[in-house]
C-alpha positions in Angstrom: -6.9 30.2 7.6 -9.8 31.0 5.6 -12.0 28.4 4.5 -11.1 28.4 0.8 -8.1 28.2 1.6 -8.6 25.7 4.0 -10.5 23.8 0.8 -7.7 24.6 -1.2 -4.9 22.3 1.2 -7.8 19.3 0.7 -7.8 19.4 -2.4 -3.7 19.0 -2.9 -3.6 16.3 -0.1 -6.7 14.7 -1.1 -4.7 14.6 -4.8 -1.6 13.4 -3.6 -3.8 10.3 -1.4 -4.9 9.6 -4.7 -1.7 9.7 -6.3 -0.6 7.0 -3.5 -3.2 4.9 -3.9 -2.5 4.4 -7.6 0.7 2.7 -7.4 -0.7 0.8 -4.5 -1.2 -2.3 -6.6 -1.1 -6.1 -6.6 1.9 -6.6 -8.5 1.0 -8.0 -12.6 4.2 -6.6 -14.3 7.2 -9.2 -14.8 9.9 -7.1 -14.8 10.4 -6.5 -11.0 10.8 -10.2 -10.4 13.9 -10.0 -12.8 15.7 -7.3 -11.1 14.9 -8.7 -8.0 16.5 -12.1 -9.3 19.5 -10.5 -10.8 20.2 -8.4 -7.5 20.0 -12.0 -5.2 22.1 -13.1 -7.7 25.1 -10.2 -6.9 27.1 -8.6 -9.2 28.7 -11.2 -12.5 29.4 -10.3 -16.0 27.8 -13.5 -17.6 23.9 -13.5 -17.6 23.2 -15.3 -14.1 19.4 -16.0 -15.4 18.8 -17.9 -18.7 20.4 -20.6 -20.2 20.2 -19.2 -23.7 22.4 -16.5 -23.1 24.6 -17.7 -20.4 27.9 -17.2 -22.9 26.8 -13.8 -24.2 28.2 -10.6 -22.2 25.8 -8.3 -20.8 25.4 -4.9 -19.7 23.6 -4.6 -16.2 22.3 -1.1 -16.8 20.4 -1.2 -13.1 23.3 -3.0 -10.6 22.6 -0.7 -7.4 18.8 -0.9 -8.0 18.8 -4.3 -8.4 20.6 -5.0 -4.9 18.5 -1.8 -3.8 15.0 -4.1 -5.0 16.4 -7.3 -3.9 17.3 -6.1 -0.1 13.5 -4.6 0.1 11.9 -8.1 -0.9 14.3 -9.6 1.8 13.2 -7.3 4.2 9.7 -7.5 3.6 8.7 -9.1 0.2 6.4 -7.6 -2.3 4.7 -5.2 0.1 7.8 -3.3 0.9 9.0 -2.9 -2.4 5.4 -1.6 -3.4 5.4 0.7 -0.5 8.8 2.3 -1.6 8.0 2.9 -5.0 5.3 4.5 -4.2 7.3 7.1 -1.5 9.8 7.3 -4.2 6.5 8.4 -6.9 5.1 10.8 -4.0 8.4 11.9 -2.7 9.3 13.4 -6.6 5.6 15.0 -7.2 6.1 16.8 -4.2 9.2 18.4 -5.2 7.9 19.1 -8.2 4.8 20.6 -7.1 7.3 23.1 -4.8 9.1 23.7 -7.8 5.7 25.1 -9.4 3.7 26.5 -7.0 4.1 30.0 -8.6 2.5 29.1 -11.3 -1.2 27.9 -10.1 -3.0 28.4 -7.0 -4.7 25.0 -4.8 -7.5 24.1 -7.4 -4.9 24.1 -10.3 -2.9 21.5 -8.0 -5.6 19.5 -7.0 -6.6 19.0 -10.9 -3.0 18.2 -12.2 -2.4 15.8 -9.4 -6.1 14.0 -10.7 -4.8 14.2 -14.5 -1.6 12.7 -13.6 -2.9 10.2 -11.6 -5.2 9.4 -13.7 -2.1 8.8 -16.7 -0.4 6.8 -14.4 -3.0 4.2 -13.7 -2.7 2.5 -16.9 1.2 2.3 -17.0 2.4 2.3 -13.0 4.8 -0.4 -12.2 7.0 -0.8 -9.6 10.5 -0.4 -11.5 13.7 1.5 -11.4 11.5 3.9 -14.2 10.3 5.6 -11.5 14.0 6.9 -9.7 14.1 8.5 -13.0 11.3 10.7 -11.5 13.3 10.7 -8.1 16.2 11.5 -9.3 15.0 14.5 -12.0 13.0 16.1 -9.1 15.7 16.2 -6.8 18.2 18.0 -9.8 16.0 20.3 -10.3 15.5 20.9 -6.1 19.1 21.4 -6.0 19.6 23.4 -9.3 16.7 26.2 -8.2 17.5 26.0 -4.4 20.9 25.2 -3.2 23.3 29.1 -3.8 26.6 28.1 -3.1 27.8 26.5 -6.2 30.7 23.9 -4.6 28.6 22.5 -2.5 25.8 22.1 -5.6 28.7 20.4 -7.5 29.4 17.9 -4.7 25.6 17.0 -4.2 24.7 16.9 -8.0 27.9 14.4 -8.5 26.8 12.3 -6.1 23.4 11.8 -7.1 24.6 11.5 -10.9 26.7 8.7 -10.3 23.7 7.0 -8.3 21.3 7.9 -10.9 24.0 6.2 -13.6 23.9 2.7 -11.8 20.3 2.7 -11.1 18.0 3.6 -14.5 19.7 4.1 -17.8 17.5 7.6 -18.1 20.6 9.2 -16.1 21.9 11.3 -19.1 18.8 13.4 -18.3 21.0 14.8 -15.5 23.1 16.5 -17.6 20.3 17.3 -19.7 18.6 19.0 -16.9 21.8 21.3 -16.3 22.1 22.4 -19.6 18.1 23.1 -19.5 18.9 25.1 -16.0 21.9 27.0 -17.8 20.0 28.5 -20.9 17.0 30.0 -18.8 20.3 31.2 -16.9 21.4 32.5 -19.4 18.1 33.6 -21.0 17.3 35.8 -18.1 21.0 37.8 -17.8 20.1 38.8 -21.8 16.7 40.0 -20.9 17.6 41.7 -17.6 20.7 42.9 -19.8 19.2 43.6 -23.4 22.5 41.5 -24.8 23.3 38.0 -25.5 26.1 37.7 -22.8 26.9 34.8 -21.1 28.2 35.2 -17.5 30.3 33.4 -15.1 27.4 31.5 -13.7 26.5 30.7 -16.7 29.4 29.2 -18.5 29.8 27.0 -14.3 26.7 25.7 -15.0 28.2 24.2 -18.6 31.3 22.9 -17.3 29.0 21.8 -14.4 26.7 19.7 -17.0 29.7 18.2 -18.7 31.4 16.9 -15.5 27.9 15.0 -15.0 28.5 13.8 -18.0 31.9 12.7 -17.5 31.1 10.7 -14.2 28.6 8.7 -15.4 31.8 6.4 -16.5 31.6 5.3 -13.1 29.5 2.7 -13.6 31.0 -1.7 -13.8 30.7 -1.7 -17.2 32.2 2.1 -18.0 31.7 3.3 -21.6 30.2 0.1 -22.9 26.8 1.2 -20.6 26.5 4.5 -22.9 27.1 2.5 -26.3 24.2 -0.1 -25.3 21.5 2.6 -24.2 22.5 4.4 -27.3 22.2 1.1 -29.9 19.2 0.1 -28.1 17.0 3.4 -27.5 14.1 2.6 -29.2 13.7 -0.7 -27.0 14.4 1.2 -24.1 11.9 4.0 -24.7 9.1 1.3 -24.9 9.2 1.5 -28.9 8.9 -2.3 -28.9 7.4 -3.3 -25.6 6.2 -6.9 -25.1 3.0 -6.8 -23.4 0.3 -3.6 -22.8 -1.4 -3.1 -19.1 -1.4 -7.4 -19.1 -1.0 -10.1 -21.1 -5.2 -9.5 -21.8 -5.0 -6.0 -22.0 -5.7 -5.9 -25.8 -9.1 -7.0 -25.3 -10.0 -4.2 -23.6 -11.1 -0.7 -24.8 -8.6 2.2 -24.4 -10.4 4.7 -25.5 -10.5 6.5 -22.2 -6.6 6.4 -21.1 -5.8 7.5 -24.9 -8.4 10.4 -24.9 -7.3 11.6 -21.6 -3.7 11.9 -23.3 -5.1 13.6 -25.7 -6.5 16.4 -24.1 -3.8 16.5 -21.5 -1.7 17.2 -24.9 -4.7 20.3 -25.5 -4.4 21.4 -22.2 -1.0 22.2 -23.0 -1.6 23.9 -26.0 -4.6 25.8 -24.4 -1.6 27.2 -21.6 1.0 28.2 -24.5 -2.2 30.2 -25.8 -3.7 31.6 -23.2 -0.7 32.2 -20.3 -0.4 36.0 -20.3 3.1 35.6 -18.5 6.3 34.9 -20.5 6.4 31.0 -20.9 9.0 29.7 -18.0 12.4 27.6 -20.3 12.4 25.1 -17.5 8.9 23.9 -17.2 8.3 24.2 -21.0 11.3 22.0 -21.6 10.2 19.4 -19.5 7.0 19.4 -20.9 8.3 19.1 -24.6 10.2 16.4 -23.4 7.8 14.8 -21.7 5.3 15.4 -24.8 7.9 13.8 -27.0 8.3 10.6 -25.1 4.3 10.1 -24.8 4.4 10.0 -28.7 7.0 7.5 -29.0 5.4 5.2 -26.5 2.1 4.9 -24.5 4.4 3.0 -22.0 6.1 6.2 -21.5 3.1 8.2 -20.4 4.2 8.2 -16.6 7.1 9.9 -17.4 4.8 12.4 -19.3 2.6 12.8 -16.0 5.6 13.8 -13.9 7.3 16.0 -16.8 4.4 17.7 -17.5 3.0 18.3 -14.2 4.6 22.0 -13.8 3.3 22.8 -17.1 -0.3 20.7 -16.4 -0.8 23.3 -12.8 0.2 26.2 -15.2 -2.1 25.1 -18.3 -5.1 24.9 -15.5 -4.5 28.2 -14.0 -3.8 30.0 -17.4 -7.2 28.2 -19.0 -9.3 28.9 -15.8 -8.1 32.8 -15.5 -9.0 33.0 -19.1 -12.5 31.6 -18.8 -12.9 33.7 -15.4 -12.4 36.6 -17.3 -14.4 35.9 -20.5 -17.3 35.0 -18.1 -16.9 38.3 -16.1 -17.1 40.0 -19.4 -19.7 38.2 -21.6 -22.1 37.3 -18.5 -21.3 40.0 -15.9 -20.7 36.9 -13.1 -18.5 36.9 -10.1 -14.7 36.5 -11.3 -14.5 33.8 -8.5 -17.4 31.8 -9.5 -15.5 29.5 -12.2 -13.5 29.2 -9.2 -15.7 27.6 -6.8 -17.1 25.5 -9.1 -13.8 24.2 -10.4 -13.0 23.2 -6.8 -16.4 21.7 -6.4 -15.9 19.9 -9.5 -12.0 18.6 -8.5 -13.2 17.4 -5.1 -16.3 15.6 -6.7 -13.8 13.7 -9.4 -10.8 13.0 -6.6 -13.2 11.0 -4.8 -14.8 9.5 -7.5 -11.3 8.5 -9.1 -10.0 7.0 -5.3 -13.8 5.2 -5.3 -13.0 3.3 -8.4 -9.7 2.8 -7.5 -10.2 0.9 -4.4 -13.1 -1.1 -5.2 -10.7 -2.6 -8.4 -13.6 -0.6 -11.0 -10.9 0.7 -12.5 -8.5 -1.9 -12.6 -11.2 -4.0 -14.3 -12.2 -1.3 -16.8 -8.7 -0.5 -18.1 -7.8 -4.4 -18.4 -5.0 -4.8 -16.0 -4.2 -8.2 -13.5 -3.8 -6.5 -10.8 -6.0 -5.2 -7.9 -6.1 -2.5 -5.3 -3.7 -4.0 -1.8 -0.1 -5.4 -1.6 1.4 -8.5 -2.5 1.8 -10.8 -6.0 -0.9 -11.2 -8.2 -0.9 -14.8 -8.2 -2.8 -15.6 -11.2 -0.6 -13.4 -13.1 2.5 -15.7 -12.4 3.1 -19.2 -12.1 2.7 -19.1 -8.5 0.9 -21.7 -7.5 3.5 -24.3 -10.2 6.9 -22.9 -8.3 7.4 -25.9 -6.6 6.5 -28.5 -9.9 9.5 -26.3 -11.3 11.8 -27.3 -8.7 11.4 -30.8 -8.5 14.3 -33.2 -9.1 13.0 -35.3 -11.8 11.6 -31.8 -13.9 13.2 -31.3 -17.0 16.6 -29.0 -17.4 16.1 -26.7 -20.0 12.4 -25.0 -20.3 11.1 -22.9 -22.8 8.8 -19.9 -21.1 7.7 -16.7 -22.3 9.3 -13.5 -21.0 6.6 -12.4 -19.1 7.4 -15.4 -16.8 11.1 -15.5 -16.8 11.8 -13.3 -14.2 9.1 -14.7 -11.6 10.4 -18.4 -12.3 14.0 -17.4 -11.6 13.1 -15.8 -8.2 11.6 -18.4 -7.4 13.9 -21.3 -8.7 17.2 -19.9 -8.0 18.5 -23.1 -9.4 16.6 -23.4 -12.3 18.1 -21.2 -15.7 15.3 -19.9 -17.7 15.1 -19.5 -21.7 14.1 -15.5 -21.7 12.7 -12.8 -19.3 12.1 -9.2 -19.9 15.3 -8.0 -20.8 14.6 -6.8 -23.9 17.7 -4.9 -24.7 19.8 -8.1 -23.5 18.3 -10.7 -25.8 17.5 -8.6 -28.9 14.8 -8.2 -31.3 15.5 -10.9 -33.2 15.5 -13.2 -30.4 11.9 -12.1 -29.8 10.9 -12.6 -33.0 12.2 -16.3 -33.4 10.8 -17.0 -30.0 7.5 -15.5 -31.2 7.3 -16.9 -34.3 8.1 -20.5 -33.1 5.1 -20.6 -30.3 2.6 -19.2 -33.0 3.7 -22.2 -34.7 5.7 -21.4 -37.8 7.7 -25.0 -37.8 11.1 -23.2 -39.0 11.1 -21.0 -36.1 10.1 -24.0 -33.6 13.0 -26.2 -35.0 15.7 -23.5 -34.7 14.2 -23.0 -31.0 14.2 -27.1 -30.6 17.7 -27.9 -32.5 19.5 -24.4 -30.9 18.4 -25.3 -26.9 16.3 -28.9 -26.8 14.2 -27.7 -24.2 12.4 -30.5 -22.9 9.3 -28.7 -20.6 7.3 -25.8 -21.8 5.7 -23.0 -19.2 3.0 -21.3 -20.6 1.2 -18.5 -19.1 -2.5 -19.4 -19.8 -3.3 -15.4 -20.3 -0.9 -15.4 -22.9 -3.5 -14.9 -25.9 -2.0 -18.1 -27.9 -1.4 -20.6 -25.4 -4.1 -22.8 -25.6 -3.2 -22.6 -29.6 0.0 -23.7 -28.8 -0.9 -26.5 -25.8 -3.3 -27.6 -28.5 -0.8 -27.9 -31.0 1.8 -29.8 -28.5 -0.4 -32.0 -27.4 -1.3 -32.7 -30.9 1.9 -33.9 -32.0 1.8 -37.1 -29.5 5.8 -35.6 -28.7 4.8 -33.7 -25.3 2.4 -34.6 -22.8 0.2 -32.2 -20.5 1.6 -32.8 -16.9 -0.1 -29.3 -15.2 -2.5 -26.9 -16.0 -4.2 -24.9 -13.1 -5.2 -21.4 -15.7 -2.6 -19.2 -14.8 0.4 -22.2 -15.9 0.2 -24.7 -18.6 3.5 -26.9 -18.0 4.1 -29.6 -21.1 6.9 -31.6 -20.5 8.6 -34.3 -23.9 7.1 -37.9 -23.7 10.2 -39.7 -22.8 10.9 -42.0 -20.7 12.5 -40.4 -17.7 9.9 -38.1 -17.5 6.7 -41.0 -16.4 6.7 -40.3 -13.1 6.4 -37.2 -13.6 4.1 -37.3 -16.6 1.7 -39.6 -14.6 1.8 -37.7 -11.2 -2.0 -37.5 -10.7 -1.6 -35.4 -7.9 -0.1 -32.1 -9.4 -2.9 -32.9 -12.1 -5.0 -32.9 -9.4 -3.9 -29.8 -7.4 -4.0 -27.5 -10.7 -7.9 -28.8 -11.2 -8.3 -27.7 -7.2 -6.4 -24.4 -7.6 -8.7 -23.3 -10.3 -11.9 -24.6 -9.3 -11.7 -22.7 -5.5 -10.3 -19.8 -8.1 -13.7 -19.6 -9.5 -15.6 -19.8 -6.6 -13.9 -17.0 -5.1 -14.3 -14.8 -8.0 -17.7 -15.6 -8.0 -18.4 -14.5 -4.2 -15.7 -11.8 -4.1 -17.8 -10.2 -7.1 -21.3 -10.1 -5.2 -19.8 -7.2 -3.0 -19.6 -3.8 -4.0 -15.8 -4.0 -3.8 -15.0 -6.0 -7.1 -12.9 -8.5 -7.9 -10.8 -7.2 -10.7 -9.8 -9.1 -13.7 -9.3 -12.8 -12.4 -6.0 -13.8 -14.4 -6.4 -17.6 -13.9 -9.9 -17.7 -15.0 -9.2 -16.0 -18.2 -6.1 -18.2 -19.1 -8.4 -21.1 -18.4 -11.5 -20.3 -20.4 -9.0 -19.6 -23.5 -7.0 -23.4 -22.9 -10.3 -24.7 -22.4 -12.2 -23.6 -25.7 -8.3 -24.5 -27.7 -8.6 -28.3 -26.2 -11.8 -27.7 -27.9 -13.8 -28.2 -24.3 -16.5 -25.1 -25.2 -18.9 -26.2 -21.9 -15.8 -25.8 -19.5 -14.7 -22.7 -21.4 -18.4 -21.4 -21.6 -18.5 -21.8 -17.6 -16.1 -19.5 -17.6 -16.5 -16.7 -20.1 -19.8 -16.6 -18.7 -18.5 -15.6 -15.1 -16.0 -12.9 -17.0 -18.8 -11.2 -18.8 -20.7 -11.3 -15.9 -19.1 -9.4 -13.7 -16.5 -7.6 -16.1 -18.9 -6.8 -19.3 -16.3 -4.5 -20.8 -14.1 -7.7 -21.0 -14.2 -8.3 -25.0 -12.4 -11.3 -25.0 -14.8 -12.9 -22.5 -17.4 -12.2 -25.0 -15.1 -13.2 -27.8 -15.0 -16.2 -26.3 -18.2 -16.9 -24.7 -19.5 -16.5 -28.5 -16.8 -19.0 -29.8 -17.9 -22.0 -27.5 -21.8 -21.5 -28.0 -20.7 -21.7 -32.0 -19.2 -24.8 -31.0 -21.9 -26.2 -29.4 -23.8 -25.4 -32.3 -25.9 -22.5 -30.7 -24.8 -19.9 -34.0 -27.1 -17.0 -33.8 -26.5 -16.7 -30.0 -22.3 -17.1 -30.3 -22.6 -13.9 -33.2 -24.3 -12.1 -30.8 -21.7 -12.2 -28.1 -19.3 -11.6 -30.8 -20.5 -8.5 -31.9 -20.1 -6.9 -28.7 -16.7 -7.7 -28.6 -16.4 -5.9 -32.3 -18.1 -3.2 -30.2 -15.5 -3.0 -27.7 -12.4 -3.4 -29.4 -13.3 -2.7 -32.8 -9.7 -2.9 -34.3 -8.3 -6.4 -32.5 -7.9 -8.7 -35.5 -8.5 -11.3 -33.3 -12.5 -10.5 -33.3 -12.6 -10.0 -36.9 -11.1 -13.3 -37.8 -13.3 -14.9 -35.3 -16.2 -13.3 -36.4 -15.3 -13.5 -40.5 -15.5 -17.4 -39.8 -18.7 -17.4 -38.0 -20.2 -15.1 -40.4 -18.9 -17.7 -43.4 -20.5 -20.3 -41.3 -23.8 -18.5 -41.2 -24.1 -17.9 -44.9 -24.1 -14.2 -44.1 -21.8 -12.9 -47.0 -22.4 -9.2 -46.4 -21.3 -9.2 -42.8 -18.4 -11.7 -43.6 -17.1 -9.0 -46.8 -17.3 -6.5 -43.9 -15.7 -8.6 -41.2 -12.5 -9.4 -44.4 -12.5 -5.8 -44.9 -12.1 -5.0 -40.8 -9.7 -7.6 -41.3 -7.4 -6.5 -43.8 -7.2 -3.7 -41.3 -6.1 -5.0 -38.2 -4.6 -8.1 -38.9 -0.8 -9.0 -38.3 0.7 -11.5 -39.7 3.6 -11.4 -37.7 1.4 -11.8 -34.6 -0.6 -14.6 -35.8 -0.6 -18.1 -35.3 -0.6 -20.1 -38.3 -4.6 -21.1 -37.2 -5.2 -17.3 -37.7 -2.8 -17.3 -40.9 -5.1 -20.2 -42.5 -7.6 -18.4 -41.4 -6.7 -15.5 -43.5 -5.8 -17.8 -46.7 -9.3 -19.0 -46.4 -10.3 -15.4 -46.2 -8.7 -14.9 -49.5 -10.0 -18.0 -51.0 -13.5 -17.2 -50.2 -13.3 -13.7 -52.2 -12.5 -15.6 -55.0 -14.2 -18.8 -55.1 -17.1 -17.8 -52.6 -16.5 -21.4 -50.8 -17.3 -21.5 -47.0 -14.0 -22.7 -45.2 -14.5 -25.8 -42.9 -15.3 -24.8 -39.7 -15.2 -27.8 -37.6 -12.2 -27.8 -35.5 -11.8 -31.6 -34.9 -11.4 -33.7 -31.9 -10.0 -32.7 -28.9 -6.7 -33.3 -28.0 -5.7 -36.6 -25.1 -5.4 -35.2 -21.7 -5.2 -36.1 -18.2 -8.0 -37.9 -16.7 -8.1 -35.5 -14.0 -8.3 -32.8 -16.7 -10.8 -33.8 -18.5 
């Protein structure tokens, strides 16, 4: 073997490690933890999980991956289940990258497999989503490889049925037969000069119909196909509930959405510049893939793997066309684009596996997890499981969904009010639920007169939980029982809740947990391996600087910007507790260069609109309202930020500066404090 082509194998298996090493991952994404908690729960046609939906019927759209998921984390808990999502990811790319060989040589490869890697850092999560990828790249094996039709029929039945009761994506497989049957047919009328369709062709219809007829094997038949199809827009992550992590907003993603981007040109520069007829199959996957980027960022991994033929052709047909326009205009070597292109693709595989490993890019991009196996324990309420499953804890909780599925896992016995079934509870579910723990009192007294729950579990990352544990508290009607940064747990003032209410020692354990928390970030951090985005010590510094505590919560934005300065809501609100320890010019500083690095969260602008009315700086606080009218939401504000934006409003007309002192701080635990 010669040694370019010798380079050219490294490059493809050094892409592929890569590929690998991106989905291996600390788990930070909730919805695993449901399907692992529906499939221990085995097959029923009432919602086994919540307690708010326990009469409604339901429409399991993943039954055999849920048992599927569930046996793995028997078998060998998170790890496993990691480690075979990741075959799964691997085992597709390779099929897909034998399905597309023809169509770029080694370099091409190696430089897909770093683009789509690359797009799937961001959004890979281990979920049925990516059996979708499985189960297309093993159609399309069968369609282009396997010549004796019957026995294509039996294996494409069998795998449509298992696609149809793992990952509600399985009318694709029909989809791909009717792709595979018009470049069938495509070809006879070139070869032939005549539009006929031939007896291959017209099998290969009644083939893609019969796919479509067995996907009725399924437990809940015909009803499956009417929910995907009245809830397509949740399903395609139109309205997803959280981004990378709960923090992810308050990070820049300028990089991810750029590298889409030109991905998208890349494309465009193939269509241009192939000299070949374009291949139906490819570019219809592609399309498709194109299509589903624009509807949602949280489809871009399906992107990655639907584009990737089309991403190895684009790179060929660009680089071939640059070879030859070098050739011409500078009278070079045709093969020195070449080498340096391989050069260059070996340089940025080991770059992007560098960053990978040493959590750089994890910490960059805003994401709770970190390179290894396992749960990322500040992401969940890990380290509260077992205050959850005492006796004397309160029946009916209220949670966010990020947590639901983790807290039924691990309190079988406990029913939770939501997880992350979004096409289960609804949109208006969501929005009542929102709306109530931001602290609009309708939408808090439908929640409180429609379920009574008497405990709330807040995840301390959530952006507005230490608005809403500040509001609680408030009130005098709930009582702070356990707050260790990752899990705030508020449980009603009532009487048969003291003992637990005055447990000093789960106060206790939640100040220990998050104290030896900090010191590991802080020594982990020294090394040149990083230690990603500490979930526990974000959630803390934002209760902390609610309870209006701005030392404690300066102690800890200080470590965030420290060793993650691209963190702007560390600097958000490092700059909010100096203000509050009356050290203004400093705190505006720090605030700025979160306006620098996310320049349209609405959550900077109001912050820095009220420490620029503060200051007496009009100019910069008419700028700040004008960045403000922007980006804000009211929907997704609590009704702190909503006075805020009446005050906004006032100011412009009456040029008064809004009170800025946020009172007292709320009673809490002695240990707490």
């Amino acid at each position: 073997m010669s040694n370019k082509k010798s380079l050219g194998l490294v490059l493809v298996v050094l892409g592929f490690l890569l590929l690998a090493l991106t989905g291996v991952r600390t788990i930070s994404s909730p919805d695993i933890f449901t399907h692992i908690a529906l499939g221990q729960a085995g097959g029923v046609s009432a919602d086994p999980l919540s307690y708010t939906m326990s009469s409604q019927p339901w429409i399991d759209m993943n039954p055999l991956y849920n048992s599927m998921v569930s046996f793995f984390w028997n078998l060998g808990g998170a790890g496993l289940v990691t480690l075979v999502h990741v075959l799964a990811l691997l085992a597709a790319f390779i099929m897909m990258l034998r399905f597309s060989k023809e169509w770029g040589g080694p370099v091409s490869q190696g430089l897909a497999l770093l683009l789509c890697a690359r797009l799937l850092v961001p959004v890979f999560n281990p979920g049925p989503g990516i059996f979708f990828m499985l189960f297309s790249a093993l159609f399309l094996t069968l369609l282009y490889r396997v010549k004796n039709f019957n026995l294509l029929a039996v294996l494409l039945m069998v795998l449509q049925i298992l696609w149809t009761n793992i990952h509600p994506s399985f009318l694709f497989g029909p989809a791909l037969i009717l792709f595979f049957a018009f470049e069938n047919w495509q070809k006879t009328r070139n070869a032939s000069r005549t539009a006929m369709v031939t007896p291959l062709t017209t099998k290969l219809f009644g083939l893609s119909v019969a796919a479509l007829l067995v996907t009725l094997i399924n437990p809940n038949l015909i009803n499956l196909h009417r929910h995907i199809f009245s809830n397509w827009l949740v399903l395609t992550g139109k309205e997803n509930i959280e981004w990378v992590s709960l923090f992810g907003q308050f990070f820049s993603q300028d990089f991810f959405n750029n590298l889409t981007r030109f991905a998208l040109l890349l494309g465009a520069g193939g269509l241009i510049t192939l000299q070949k007829r374009l291949p139906t199959m490819i570019t219809l996957l592609a399309l498709t893939g194109a299509i589903l980027s624009v509807i949602s960022p949280d489809m871009t991994h399906l992107f990655a793997f639907l584009a990737f033929p089309f991403i190895i052709l684009s790179f060929n047909a660009v680089s071939e066309y640059l070879s030859r326009t070098l050739t011409m205009v500078f009278k070079t070597s045709d093969t020195m684009l070449h080498d340096v292109l391989t050069v260059i693709t070996l340089i940025l595989i080991v770059i992007s596996t560098g960053s990978l490993v040493t959590n750089r890019t994890y910490t960059h991009i805003g994401s709770a997890s970190r390179f290894g196996l396992g749960i990322e324990d500040g992401a969940f309420p890990v380290a509260a499981a077992g205050i959850l499953s005492r006796a004397d804890f309160p029946k009916n909780i209220l949670n966010i969904a990020h947590d639901g599925g983790y807290i039924a896992l691990k309190a079988p016995g406990r029913k939770i009010f939501c997880d992350t079934r979004t096409s289960f509870y609804g949109e208006e579910f969501y929005k009542t639920l929102d709306a109530a723990l931001r602290g609009q009192p309708g939408a808090w007294k439908t929640i409180l007169s429609d379920w009574n729950p008497h405990a709330v579990v807040l995840n301390g990352c959530w952006p507005d939980a230490g608005a809403l544990a500040n509001r609680l508290i408030s009130s005098g009607v709930w009582k702070l029982v356990y707050f260790d940064g990752a899990t705030v747990i508020l449980v009603r003032n009532l009487p048969e809740y003291e003992t637990l209410i005055k447990d000093a020692s789960i106060q206790s354990q939640g100040v220990a947990i998050l104290e030896k928390s900090r010191t590991d970030y802080l020594e982990q951090s020294k090394g040149f391996v990083k230690a990603g985005n500490p979930a526990r010590l974000i959630g803390a510094g934002g209760i902390y600087l609610a309870l209006n505590r701005p030392q404690e919560a300066q102690s800890f934005y200080e470590a965030l910007t420290q060793n993650s300065p691209k963190m702007a809501g560390a600097w958000l609100g490092l700059g909010q507790s100096l203000i509050l320890q009356k050290q203004l010019s400093k705190g505006l500083a720090y605030m700025e260069k979160a306006a620098d690095i996310t320049p349209r969260n609405g959550r900077v602008w109001i912050g820095l609109f009220q420490a620029y009315q503060l200051k007496g700086d009009d100019n910069k606080a008419r700028n700040a309202a004008d960045q403000l009218n922007k980006f804000y939401k009211a929907e997704k504000a609590t009704v702190e930020q909503q006075a805020v934006k009446e005050q906004k409003r006032a100011s412009t007309k009456s040029a008064e500066k809004p009170v800025q002192n946020p009172g007292t701080a709320p009673e809490m635990p002695t240990q707490l404090k």
